[in-house]
N, C-alpha and C positions, 0 to 999 in steps of 0.2 A: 410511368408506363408510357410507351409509345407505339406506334400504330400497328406494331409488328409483334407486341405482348400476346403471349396464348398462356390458356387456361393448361395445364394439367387435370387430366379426368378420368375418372377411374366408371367404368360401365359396371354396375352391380346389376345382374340375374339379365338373364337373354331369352323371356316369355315373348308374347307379343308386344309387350308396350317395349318391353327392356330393350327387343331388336332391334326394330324402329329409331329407339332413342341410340342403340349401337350406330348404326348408319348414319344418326345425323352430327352425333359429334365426329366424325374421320372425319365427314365431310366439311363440318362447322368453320370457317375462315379463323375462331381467334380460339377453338380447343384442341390441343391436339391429344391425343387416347395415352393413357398411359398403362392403365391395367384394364383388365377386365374377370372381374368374378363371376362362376356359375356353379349350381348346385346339382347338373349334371357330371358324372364320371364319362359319361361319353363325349361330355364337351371340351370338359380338361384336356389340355394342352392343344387345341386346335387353334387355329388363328385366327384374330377375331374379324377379320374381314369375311373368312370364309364361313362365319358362323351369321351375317347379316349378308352376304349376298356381295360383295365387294373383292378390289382384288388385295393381295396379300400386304400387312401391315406390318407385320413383324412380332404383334404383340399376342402373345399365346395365352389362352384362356386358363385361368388357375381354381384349386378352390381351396387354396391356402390362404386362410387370412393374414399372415404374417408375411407373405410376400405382397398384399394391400396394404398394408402399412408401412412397409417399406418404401415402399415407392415414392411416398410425400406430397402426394397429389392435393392440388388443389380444392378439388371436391371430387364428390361422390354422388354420382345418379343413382340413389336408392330403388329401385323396381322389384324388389320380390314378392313372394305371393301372401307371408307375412310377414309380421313386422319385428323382426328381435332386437329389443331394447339394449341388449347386453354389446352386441355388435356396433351398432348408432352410436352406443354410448364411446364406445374403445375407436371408432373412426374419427368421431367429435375429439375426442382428448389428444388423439393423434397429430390433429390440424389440418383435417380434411373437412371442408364443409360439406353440406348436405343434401340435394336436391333432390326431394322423392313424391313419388305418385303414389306412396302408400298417405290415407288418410288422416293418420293420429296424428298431426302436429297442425292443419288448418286454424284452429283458436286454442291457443294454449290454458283456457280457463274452464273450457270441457274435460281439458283430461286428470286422468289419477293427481292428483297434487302430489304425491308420491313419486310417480314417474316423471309426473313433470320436471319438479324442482332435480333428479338425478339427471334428466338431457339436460336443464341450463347450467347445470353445475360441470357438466363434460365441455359442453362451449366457453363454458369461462374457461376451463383451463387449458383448452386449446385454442382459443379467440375466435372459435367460430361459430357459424348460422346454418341455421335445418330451416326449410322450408318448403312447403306440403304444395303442390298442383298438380293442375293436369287440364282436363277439358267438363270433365262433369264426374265428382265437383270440380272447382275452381275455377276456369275460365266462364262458364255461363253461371255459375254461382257464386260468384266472388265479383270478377273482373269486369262485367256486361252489366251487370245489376250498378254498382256505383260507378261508372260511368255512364248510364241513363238519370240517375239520382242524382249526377250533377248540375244535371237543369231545373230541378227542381224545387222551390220553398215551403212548399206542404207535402206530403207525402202522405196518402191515408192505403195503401196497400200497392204491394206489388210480387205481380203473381209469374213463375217462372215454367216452364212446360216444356216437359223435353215429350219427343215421339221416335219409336222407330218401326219402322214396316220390316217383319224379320222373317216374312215368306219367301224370300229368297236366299235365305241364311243358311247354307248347308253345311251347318254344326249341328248333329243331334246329338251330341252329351249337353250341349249347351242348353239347347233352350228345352229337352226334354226331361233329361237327368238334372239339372240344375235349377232350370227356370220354371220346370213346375206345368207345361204347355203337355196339352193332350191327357192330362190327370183328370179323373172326376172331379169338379167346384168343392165338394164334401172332403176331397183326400188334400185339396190345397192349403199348403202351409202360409198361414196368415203370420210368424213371425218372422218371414219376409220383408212384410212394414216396420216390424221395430227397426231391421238392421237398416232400413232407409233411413230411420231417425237419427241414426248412429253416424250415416255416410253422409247425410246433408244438413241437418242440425246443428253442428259447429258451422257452418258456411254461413246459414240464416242468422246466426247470432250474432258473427262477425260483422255481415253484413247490416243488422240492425244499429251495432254500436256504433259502428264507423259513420252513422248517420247521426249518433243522438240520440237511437230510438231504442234499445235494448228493449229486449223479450224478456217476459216472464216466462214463458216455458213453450214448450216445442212438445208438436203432438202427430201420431204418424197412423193415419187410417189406410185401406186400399179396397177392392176391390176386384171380380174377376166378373169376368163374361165369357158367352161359350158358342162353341162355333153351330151355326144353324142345321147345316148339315157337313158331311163327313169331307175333307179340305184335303187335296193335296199340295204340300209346302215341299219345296225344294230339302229340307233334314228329313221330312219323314211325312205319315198320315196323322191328320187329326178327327179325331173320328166326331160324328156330332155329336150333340151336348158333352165334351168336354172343352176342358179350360184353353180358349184362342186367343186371349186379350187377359191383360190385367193392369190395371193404374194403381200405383202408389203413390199419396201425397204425404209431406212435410209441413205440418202449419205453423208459421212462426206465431205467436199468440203477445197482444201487447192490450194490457187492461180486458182481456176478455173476448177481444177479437181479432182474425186474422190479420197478421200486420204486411206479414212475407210467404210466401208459399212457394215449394216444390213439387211440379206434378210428371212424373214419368207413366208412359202409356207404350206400353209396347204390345204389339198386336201382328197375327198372323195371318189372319184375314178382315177384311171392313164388314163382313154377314155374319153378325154375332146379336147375342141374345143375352143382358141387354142390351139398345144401340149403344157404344160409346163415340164420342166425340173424337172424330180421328184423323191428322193433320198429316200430310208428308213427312220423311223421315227427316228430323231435325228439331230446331230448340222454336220457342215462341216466348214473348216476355212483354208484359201487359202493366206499365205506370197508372195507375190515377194517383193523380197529384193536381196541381196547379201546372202542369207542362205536359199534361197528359200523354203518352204514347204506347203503342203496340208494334212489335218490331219482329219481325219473322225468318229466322234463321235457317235457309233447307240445305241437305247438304247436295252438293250438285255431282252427284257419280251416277253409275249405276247401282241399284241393289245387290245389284249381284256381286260388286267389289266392296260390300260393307267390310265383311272381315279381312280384306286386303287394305283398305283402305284409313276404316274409324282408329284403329290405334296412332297413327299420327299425329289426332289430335291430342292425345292427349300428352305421347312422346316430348312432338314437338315443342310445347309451351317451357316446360320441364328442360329442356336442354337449350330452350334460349334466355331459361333465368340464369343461368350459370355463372355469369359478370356480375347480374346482377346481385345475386345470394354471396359471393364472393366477396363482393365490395360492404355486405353489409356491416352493421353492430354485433358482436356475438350472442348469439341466444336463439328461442324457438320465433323466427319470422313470418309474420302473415304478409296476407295483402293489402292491410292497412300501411303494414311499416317500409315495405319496400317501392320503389320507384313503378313507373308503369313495367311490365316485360312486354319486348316488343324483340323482334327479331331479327340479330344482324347478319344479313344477307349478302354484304361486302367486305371489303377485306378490313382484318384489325377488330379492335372489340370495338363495341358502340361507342358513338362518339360522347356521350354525356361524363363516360368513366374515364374519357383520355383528355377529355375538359376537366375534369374535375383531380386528375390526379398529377399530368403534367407528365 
């Protein structure tokens, strides 16, 4: 490999994260685009520069999977809105690796044993690696956590907080239709919390082992609170006493007590009943150990560019593993197994893969 080596990359699904992640590999110094799939018929055949904002690249959006495997691309930015096993599997056997921000591959010992064993059975026969990020989970549940826990020789808990202030958020399917805001407390769906168990439970375990400390079991409560009086939020009205806040936590549990935790708080207004605890929008993450720290993460925009802005994070991680998941062993890769991702923001792929391959 030498310094001029690119990635071949195929952009799968052109949601929010998927666009984002469109934009940054054209632009990416060591990938250049080769396909791009979308599950829109109005997107088919448009050019994918013009489907993220960019100018014309040449490559026409399909949604023929047989012209994605034709192509031989190096990997594959997985982003859709679910996960089809059957597809993964036929990309993998293909000899396209796998970079996705869908969740089911973070700790391969959560999932189906069933499904698992048929993706590393696709990697073996095409030599390649699937591997799960993004920004949360992954990067503040994966990536931030063990490298804070590299300072440390005891560890007796550490607890991880995400916030977002979403009064400025003008999505009302979002947080009304989906998120449950402005509902009676009484009509809010509480299996909300399991599926947090599902989204961030593989992350806490991973995290546990990779320390030495494996969990016995993962447990997912939440809570709601509700606005004092009647709120206007940039998506809509929240009338009083309905649902304006709600936290969900993730407890990683070891002998009986919290060892790891996840806590998400998103909230539309701070005047809620009960008070909750409520930070700026962004992460916080609190060690006790023997190296004790608390580290606070905010993100530095406006509010009002949340949903211009938050998918980057998670885009971006995701298309600067690309070298990296490329370079790896074949099979389902965590962030145990792989090198740091860090981002090559000059020209050629990072330097560790062009040390290391010649």
């Amino acid at each position: 490999m030498n310094e001029t080596a690119q990635y071949r990359v195929v952009q799968w699904a052109t949601g929010n994260i998927g666009t984002r992640s469109l934009h940054g590999v054209i632009e990416h110094p060591a990938l250049t685009l080769a396909g791009l799939y979308v599950y829109s018929p109005d997107k088919a055949g448009r050019d994918a520069g013009e489907l993220c904002g960019l100018g014309v690249t040449g490559v026409l959006a399909t949604r023929d999977m047989e012209e994605i495997l034709a192509l031989k691309a190096d990997c594959v930015l997985y982003m859709p809105q679910a996960c089809d096993f059957d597809d993964v599997c036929r990309l993998l056997e293909s000899g396209a690796n796998i970079v996705t921000t869908r969740g089911e591959f973070h700790h391969p010992a959560s999932m189906d044993p069933v499904v698992r064993e048929r993706v590393e059975e696709a990697c073996r026969r095409g030599g390649t690696s699937i591997h799960s990020t993004g920004s949360s989970p992954g990067f503040i549940s994966e990536a931030v956590p063990l490298v804070l826990a590299s300072i440390q020789r005891r560890l007796e808990g550490l607890a991880i907080e995400e916030y977002a202030d979403l009064s400025k958020r003008n999505s009302p399917v979002l947080l009304f239709d989906l998120m449950g805001f402005g509902t009676e407390p009484a009509n809010f769906d509480p299996g909300r919390w399991a599926h947090g168990a599902q989204s961030f439970g593989p992350s806490l375990r991973l995290v546990a082992e990779g320390l030495g400390l494996p969990l016995d079991s993962v447990e997912a409560t939440g809570e709601v609170a509700v606005a004092r009086r009647t709120t206007q939020i940039a998506a809509g009205t929240i009338a009083a006493g309905t649902v304006a806040a709600q936290r969900m936590r993730v407890l990683g549990l070891r002998g009986g007590e919290p060892l790891i935790s996840f806590a998400a708080t998103w909230y539309c207004t701070a005047d809620l009943e009960p008070s909750f605890d409520i930070h700026p929008t962004g992460w916080r993450l609190t060690v006790d150990g023997d190296a004790p720290l608390e580290v606070e993460m905010r993100f530095a925009f406006p509010l009002e560019d949340m949903a211009e802005r938050t998918p980057g994070y998670t885009a971006n991680r995701a298309v600067n593993a690309v070298p990296i998941v490329c370079a790896a062993a074949p099979g389902i890769r965590t962030t145990l197994d792989l090198p740091q991702i860090f981002g090559s923001l000059g020209e050629g792929p990072p330097t560790f893969l062009r040390d290391r391959t010649g």
